[in-house]
N, C-alpha and C positions, 0 to 999 in steps of 0.2 A: 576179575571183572565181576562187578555184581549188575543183576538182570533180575527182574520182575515179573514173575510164569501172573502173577494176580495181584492187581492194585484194589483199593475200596474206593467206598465214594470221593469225589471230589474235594478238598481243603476248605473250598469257599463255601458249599453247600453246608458241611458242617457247623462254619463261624456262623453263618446267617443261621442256623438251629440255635447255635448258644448265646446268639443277640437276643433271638425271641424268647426264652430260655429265664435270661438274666430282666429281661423286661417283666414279665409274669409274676416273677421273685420279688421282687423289686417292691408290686404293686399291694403283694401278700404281704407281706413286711412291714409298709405303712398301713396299713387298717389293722391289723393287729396291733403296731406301736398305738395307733388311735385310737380303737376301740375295744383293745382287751379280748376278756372273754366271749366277749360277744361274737368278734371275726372269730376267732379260732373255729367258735361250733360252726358258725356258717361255713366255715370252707370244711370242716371234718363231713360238715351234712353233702356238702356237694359234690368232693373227691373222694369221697369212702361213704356216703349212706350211712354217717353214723352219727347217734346224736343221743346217749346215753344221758343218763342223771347227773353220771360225775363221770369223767376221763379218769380220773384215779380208781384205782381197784381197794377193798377192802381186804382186810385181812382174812376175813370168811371169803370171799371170793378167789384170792390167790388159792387156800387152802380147798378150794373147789375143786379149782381148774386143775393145781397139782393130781388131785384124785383122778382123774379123769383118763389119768396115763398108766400103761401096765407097767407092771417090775421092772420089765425090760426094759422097755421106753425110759423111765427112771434111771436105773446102772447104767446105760449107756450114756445119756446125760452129764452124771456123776464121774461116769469115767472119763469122757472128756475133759470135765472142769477139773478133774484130778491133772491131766497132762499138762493142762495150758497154766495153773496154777503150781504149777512143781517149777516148771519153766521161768513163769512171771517171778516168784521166789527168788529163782538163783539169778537173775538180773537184778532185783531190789540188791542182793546181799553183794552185789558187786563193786554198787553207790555206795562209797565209804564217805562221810563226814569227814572232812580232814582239819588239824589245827594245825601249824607249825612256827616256830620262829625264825625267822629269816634272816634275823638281826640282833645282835644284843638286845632284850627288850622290844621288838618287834614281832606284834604276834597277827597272822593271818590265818582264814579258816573259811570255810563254807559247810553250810547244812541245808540237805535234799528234804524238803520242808513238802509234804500234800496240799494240792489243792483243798481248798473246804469246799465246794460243791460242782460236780460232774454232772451234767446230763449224758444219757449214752442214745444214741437212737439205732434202735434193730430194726433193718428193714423187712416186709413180711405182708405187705400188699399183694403180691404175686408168688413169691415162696415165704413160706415160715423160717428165717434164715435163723434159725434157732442159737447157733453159734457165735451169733453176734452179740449174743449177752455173754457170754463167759469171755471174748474177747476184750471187748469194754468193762460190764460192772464188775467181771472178778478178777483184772487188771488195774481197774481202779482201787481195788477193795487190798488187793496185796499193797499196793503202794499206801496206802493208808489214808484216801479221802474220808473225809467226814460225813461227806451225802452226797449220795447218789441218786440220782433219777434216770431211772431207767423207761422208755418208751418203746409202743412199736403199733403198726398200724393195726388196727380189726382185719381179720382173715375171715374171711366168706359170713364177716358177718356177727361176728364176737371176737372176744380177745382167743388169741392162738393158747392152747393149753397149756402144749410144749415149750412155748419160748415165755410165756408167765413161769414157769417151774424153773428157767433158766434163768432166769432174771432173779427170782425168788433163793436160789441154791447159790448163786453169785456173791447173793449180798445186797441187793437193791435196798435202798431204804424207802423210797417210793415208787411204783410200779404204776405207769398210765394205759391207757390202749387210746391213743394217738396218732396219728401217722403225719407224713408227709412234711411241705415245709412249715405249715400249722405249727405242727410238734417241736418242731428246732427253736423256730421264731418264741414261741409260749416259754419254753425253758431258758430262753438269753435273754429276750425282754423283758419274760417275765408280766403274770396279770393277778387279778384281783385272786384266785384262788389256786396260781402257781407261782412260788418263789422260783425267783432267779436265780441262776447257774451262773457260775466262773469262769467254767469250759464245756465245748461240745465237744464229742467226740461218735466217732462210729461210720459207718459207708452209707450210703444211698444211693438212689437214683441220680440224675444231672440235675435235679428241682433242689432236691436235699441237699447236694455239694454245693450250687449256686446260693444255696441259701447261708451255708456256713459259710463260704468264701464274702458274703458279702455282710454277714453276724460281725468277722473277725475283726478284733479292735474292741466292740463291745464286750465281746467274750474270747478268751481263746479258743483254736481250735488245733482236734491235732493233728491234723492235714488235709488236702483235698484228697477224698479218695470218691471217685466218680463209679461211672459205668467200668466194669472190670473187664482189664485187658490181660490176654496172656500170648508170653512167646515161646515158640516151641524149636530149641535147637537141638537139628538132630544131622545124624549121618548115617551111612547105608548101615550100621550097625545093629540100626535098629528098626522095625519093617512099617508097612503105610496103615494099618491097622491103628498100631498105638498112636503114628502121630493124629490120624484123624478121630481116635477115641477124648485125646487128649484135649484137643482145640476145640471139638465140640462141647467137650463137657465147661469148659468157660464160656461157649458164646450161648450156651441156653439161658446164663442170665437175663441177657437182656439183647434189644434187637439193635441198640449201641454198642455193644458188646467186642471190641477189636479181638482176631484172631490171628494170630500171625506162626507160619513155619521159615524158620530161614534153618536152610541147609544147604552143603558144599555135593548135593549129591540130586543131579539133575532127574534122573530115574526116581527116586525117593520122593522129588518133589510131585510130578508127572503121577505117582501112583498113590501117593497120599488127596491128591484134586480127585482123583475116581474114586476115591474109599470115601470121602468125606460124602460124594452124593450118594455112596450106595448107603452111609449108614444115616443120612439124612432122608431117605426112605421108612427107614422104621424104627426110629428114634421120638419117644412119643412126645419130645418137646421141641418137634424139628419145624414149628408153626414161629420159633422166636428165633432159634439156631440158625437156621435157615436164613433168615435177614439177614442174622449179625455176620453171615459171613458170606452171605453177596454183598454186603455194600460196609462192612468195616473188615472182612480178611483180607491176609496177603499172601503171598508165597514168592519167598526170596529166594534166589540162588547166588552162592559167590564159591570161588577158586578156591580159595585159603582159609583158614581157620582167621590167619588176621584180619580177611575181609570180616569173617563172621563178626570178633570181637567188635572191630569197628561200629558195622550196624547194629549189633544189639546193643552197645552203650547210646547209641544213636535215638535207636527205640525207648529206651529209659522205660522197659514196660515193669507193669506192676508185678505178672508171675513170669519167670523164666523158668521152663523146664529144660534141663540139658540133658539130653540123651546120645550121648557122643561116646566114642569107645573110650575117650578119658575129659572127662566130665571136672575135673577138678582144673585142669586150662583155664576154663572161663572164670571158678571160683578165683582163683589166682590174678586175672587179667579184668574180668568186668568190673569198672567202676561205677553203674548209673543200674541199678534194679529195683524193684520193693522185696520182692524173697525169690531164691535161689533150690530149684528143687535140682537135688543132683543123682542121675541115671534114672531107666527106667523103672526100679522098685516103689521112686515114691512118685507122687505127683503133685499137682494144685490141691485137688480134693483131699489130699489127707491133711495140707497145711491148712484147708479149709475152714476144716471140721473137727480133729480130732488130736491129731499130733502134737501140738501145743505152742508153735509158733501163731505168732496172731497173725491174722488175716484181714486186716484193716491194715493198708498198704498205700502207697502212691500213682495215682494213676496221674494221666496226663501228662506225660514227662516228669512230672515234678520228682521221679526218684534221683534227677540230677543233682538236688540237694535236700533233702531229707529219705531216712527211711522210714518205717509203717509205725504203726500202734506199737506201745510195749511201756513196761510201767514205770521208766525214767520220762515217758511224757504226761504225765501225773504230779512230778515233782516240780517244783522249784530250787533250783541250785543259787543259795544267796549267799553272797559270803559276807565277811564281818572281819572287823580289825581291834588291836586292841595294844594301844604303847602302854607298856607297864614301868620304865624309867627315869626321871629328869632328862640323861645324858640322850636315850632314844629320841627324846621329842623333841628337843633342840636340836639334836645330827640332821633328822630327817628337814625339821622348822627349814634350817640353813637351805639345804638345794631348794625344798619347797617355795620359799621367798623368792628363790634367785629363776626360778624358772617361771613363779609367776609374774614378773618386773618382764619376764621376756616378753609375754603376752598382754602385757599390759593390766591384770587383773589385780587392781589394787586390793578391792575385798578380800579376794582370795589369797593375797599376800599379808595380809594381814590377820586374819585370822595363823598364819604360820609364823608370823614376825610376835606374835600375843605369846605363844610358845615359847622362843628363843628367850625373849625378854622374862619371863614366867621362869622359865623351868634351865636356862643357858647360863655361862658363866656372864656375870656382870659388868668385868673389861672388855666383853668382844663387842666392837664400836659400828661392828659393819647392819647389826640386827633392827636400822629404821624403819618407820611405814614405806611401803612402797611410795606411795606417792609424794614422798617428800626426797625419794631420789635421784 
């Protein structure tokens, strides 16, 4: 049986948020399609106080803000973009270009072809998510785009240091301090002193996802990844500390922020509810945490492990932590995630941050069919054909004709019947235009 120690807010309370939500977007969108440069600044001045000379950074300026951070602050950085880049690598070298001939003379193939221009956007209005540039631009930059533009909003007031150096060590080819749906809308539409992009990519707030969900088509993108959600599957094996350590450290993003425990262990759940308020006492981001998990956490219990599988494919959440005494069940069984942290040594935050999977993921359910950021979404897979025979292009001509007469597509039959005739033996009587059969 599964049972509900804690539900969040209401379904309908939520839709009527992302009505209003998509409305606001909506309205951004059109006065920047209309007035260019002009909206951008106005809304960077009203939602960020900021209204520099230029939103692009200079080359003296990046090399500023780089200085500004100690050694450490730097190697640590570096070593990040070392793991997610080692990573990003061995997924590029996995996309093999294939040619083969399938037929006598029959040759097929596809080549994983870069995007030419990437926008990435790091979110950093509220934290400096610094990791959001090595996930985007040095994900795009392994896969081999040709430009990249990298964004992120003004922090308290300038551009963040830390996440310009990130950007900068990534590979950016142009670097803004931009924020919000301003910043998206600027790189897809496109104004008088920003070229246009090909693709967005990167997380945001529900303004910035709404704004890409509603870009897409103009531009690609490479998926909705909203307010970040995480699920925490656990069993008595593991105690109410870590899971309330766990679920809190996702719901401080934001006060959308879903938090969910589902466990087969009623005690576990019972004493994880009491840990989360004691460490919501003196957890210094417990003024956002705090919301996001009175009015977007849960706490599930069910019988069986099957119950579990069930709801967590159900949930389709963005992070799954599994902390079960065997943790590879679910790797085995879950079909609907964005990433998979398996037992208690790792967590969200190390996928976060540093370990080298990306963290630009699916939120919203949508892990039902796709999964997160990584640099086969940078690619294009196109493939190409090539008959190098007489005898090939006539074999194929023949069924090709005969299957377009079914459909009635004389064009199309004809350009296969030009073949036969063209390149076929000169007694086969059956190779007429379609339309004269």
């Amino acid at each position: 049986m599964i049972r509900y120690l804690k539900r969040g807010i209401d379904a309908q309370i939520q839709a009527d948020d992302d009505t209003k939500v998509r409305a606001t977007v909506e309205g951004i969108l059109k006065s920047i399609e209309a007035r260019g440069d002009e909206a951008v600044r106005e809304f960077s001045k009203k939602f960020d106080n900021w209204d520099p000379a230029d939103f692009r950074l200079s080359q003296a300026a990046i090399e500023a803000a780089v200085k500004q951070l100690s050694p450490r602050e730097l190697q640590d950085i570096q070593f990040a973009q070392t793991q997610v880049r080692n990573f990003a690598q061995l997924q590029r070298d996995s996309m093999k270009d294939i040619e083969v001939e399938t037929l006598p003379g029959v040759i097929l193939g596809h080549k994983h072809i870069p995007m030419n221009a990437v926008g990435c956007y790091v979110p950093g209005g509220k934290y400096p998510l610094i990791a959001s540039a090595h996930m985007s631009v040095l994900t795009a930059k392994v896969a081999g785009v040709k430009r990249i533009v990298a964004t992120a909003p003004p922090y308290q007031g300038a551009p963040h240091p830390a996440i310009v150096a990130a950007m900068h060590f990534a590979g950016a080819d142009e670097i803004l301090v931009l924020g919000g749906v301003q910043a998206v809308a600027a790189m897809a539409i496109g104004t008088a002193s920003i070229k246009p992009v090909d693709m967005l990519v990167g997380p945001g707030n529900m303004f910035v996802a709404e704004a890409k969900r509603q870009l897409y088509g103009r531009v690609g993108i490479d998926l909705f990844a909203g307010p970040t959600e995480t699920l925490i599957i656990a069993d008595d094996s593991v105690d109410a500390e870590m899971c309330a350590v766990d679920l809190l450290g996702q719901a401080e993003h934001g006060p959308t922020s879903p938090a969910i425990l589902l466990t087969n262990s009623e005690a576990l759940a019972k004493a994880t509810m009491a840990e989360v308020e004691r460490q919501l006492a003196i957890l210094p981001t417990a003024g956002i945490a705090a919301v996001a998990w009175a009015e977007y956490g849960q706490v599930i219990v069910c019988d069986t492990i099957d119950e579990m599988v069930q709801v967590a494919d159900d949930i389709a959440s963005e992070h799954v932590q599994v902390m079960t005494i065997d943790p590879s069940v679910f790797l085995e069984r879950m079909t609907n995630y964005g990433a998979l942290f398996l037992g208690p040594r790792t967590n969200v935050s190390f996928g976060d941050k540093v370990i080298g999977t990306n963290h630009t993921l699916p939120t919203n359910k949508n892990a039902r069919y796709t999964g997160g950021l990584w640099v086969g979404k940078f690619l294009k897979t196109c493939t190409y054909q090539r008959v190098t025979t007489d005898e090939a292009s006539a074999r194929i001509g023949e069924v090709c004709s005969r299957l377009c007469h079914m459909e009635n597509f004389a064009g199309h039959g004809e350009q296969a019947n030009l073949r036969v005739r063209k390149y076929g033996k000169r007694d086969v009587a059956w190779y007429q235009p379609v339309a004269a059969l």
